[in-house]
N, C-alpha and C positions, 0 to 999 in steps of 0.2 A: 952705732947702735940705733940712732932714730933714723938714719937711713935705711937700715934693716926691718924696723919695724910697721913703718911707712910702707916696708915691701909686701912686711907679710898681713897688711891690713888691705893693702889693694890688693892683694892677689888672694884674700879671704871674700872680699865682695867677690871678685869672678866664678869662686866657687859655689856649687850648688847648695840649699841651706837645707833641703831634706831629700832623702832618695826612696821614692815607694816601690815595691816590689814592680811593678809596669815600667822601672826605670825612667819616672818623668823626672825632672830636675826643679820641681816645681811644688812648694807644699799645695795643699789641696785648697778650694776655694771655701769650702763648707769643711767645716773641723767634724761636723756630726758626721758626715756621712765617712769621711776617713777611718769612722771607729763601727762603721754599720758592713758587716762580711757581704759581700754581693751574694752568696750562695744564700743567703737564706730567702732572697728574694724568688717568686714562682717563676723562674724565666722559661721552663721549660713546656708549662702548661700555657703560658702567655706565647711563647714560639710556635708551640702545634697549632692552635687554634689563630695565628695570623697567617701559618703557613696555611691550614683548613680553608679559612677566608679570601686567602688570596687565587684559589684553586678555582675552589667555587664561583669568584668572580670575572676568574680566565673562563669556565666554561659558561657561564653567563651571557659575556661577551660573544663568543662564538657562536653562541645558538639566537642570540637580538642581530651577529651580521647577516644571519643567511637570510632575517628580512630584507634588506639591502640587495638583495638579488635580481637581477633588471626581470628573473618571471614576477617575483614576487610584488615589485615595484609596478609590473601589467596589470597587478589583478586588485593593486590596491584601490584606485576610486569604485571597484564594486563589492570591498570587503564591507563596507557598512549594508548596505544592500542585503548580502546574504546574513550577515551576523542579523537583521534583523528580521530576516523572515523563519531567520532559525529561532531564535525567540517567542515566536507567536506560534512558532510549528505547532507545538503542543493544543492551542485555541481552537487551530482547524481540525485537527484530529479528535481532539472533544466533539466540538460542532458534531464533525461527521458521522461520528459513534453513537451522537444522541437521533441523528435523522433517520441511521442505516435499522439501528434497536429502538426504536420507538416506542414500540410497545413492552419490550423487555426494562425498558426506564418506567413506563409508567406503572405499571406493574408492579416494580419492585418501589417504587415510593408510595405507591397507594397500598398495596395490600401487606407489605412487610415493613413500611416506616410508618403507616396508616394517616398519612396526608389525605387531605380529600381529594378526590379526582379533578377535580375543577381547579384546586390550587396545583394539583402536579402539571396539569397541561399548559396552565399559566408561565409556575414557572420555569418547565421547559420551552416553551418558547421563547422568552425572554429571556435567558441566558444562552440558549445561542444565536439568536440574535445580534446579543453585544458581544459576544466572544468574535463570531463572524466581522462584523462594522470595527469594534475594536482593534482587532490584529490588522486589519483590512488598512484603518487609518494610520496604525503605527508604521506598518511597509512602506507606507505612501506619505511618512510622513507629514502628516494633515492633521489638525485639531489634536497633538501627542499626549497634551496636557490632559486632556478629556478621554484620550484613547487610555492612557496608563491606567487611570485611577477605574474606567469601568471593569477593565481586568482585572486587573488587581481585586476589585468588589466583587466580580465569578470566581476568582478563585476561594476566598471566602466565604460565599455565598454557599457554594456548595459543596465547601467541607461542613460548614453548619446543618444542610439541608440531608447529604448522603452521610454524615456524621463518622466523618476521616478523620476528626482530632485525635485518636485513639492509638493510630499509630504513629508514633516518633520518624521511621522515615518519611513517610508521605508528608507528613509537617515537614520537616528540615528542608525536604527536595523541594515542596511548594513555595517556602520561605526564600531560596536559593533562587526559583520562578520570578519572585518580587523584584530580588537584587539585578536579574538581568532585564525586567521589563524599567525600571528606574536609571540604568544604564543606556539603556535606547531612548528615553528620554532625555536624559541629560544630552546624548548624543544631534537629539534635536532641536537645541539649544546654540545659537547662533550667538557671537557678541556683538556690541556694537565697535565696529574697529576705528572711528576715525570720532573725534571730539569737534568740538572749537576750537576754527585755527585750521582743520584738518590736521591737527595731531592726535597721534595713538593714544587708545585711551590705555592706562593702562591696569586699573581694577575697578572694573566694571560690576555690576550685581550680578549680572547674568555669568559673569566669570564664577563669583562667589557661588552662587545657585548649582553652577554645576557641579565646579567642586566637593559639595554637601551631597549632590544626588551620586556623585560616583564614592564619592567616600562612603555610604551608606549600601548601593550597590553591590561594592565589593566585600563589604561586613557582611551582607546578606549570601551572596554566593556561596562563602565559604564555610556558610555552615553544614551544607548540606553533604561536608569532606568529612565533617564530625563521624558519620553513620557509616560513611563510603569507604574507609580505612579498615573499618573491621573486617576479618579474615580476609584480607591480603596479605602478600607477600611483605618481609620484612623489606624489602629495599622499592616497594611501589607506598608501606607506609613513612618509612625516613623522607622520600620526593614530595612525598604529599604534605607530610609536616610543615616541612623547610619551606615550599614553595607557597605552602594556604599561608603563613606567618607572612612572607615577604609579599605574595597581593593583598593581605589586607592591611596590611602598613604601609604599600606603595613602594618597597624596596625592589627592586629589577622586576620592574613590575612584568613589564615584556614578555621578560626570560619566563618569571612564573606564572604568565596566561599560558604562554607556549608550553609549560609542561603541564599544568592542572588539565588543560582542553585536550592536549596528549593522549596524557596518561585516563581520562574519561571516554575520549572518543573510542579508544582499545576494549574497555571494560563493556564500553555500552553495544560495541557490535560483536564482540561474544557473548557476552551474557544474557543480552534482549534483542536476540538475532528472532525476533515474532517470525521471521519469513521460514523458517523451520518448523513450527510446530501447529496443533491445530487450533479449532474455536475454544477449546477449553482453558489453551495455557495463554493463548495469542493476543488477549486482547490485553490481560495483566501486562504483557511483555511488552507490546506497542506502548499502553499508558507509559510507561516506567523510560522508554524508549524516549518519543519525544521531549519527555519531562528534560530527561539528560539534556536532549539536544538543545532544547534552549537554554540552559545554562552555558553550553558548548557555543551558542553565539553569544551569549553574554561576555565569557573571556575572548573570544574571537576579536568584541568587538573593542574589549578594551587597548586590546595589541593596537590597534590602529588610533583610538583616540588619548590613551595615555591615563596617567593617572588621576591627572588633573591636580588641582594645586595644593589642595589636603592631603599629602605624599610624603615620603622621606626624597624622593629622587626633586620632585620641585623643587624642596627645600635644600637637597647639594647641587644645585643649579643654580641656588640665587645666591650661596652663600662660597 
């Protein structure tokens, strides 16, 4: 009898002590959750939206390799180059506008804004001037510090003076102006790479500095998508959504220059194709034109310098 029971006591340890429907042999580690139905949990809204994410980030990928491309990789040390003369495009085209109509400026600020004549002539010459020296020193990289900020000051200048506050796009788009002239700044902005020691340094100010001017930068760019989205198409505003969110939080930033700068360069040479129509519609259409285009080197030129450290992609690099 107690050899018997002995048997049926070891052969009671070998057996399993509960059986869950998933047939483990094993009671659960958490009692709560034993008593918690997996169905009521959202797995299916949490599945689309990892599956959605994972998609997105496959074709993310795909469109950051085809930088990697040996043309693409030829034309890289002059992508800052043109990013930045497409930035300042807009300054020369000002300039040139104010030299070619000279007298249609003065005219219209003296006898319809009723400025004095002596102050219109003043300050047309003085603002293109700086517009000209300005854009001139940012291409050439030279004095940027002083080149940004007098633009920056024309283009205020003369929404206060021609009194453009008025309209919500021409602000937005001007504003978006700022974010790419702060971008080509930043952009000329060198660190110092070697310390004491001749070791790397590794945060630097000038690191920080830039960081702040490209984070501000691309908060500025992307407001000008705010106005840009209206009456288009349902799937050029979902692109533009997705992709303004992820450059101005630094997510696939890349991937989202590459389609903002896309998807603008398309809009901007149908729709302000100036080379089409006459002096009536043409000059509206040119202004609206370059405007574009320096934003258009602003994300250009972010493709090539990155996000900089104020990022989400920094911060899953270092973490």
């Amino acid at each position: 009898m107690s050899s018997y029971m002995s048997q049926r006591r070891s052969g009671d340890a070998g057996m399993p002590i509960s059986r869950n429907p998933q047939g483990n042999n094993f009671p659960p580690a958490n009692p709560v959750s034993a008593f918690t139905p997996s169905s009521k949990l959202p797995r299916s809204s949490s599945s689309f939206l990892e599956t959605a994410q994972h998609y997105v980030e496959k074709f993310a990928d795909r469109v950051e390799d085809m930088t990697s491309h040996p043309m693409v990789l030829s034309l890289r040390p002059y992508i800052p180059g043109i990013s930045r003369f497409f930035i300042v495009a807009t300054f020369y085209e000002d300039s040139w506008r104010i030299l070619t109509q000279w007298s249609d400026q003065v005219f219209y600020l003296n006898k319809w804004k009723h400025y004095p004549y002596l102050l219109v002539v003043l300050f047309l010459l003085i603002v293109t001037v700086c517009m000209l020296g300005g854009a001139t020193l940012l291409v050439l990289r030279k004095h940027t510090s002083h080149a940004t900020a007098v633009l920056c000051g024309c283009i205020i200048m003369q929404a206060l003076v021609y009194g453009l506050f008025s309209g919500s796009a021409f602000v937005l788009r001007n504003i978006s102006v700022i974010g790419g002239l702060l971008i080509a700044f930043s952009d000329s902005i060198v660190r110092n790479k070697t310390t004491f020691a001749m070791l790397p340094e590794l945060n630097s100010r000038d690191d920080q500095t830039k960081g702040y001017l490209l984070l501000a930068g691309r908060m500025l760019i992307v407001i000008m998508f705010i106005a840009f989205t209206f009456s288009k198409s349902w799937l050029t505003i979902l692109l533009t959504i997705i992709c303004t969110v992820c450059f101005a939080i630094g997510y696939k930033t890349k991937f989202a220059s590459i389609m903002l700068g896309t998807i603008l360069t398309f809009y901007n040479i149908t729709l302000n194709n100036y080379w089409f129509y006459d002096d009536s519609k043409r000059d509206f259409l040119k202004y609206e034109f370059y405007q574009n285009l320096s934003i258009i080197g602003g994300l250009l030129l972010v493709t090539n310098t990155g996000a900089g450290d104020l990022s989400v992609d920094s911060k899953k690099r270092i973490y």
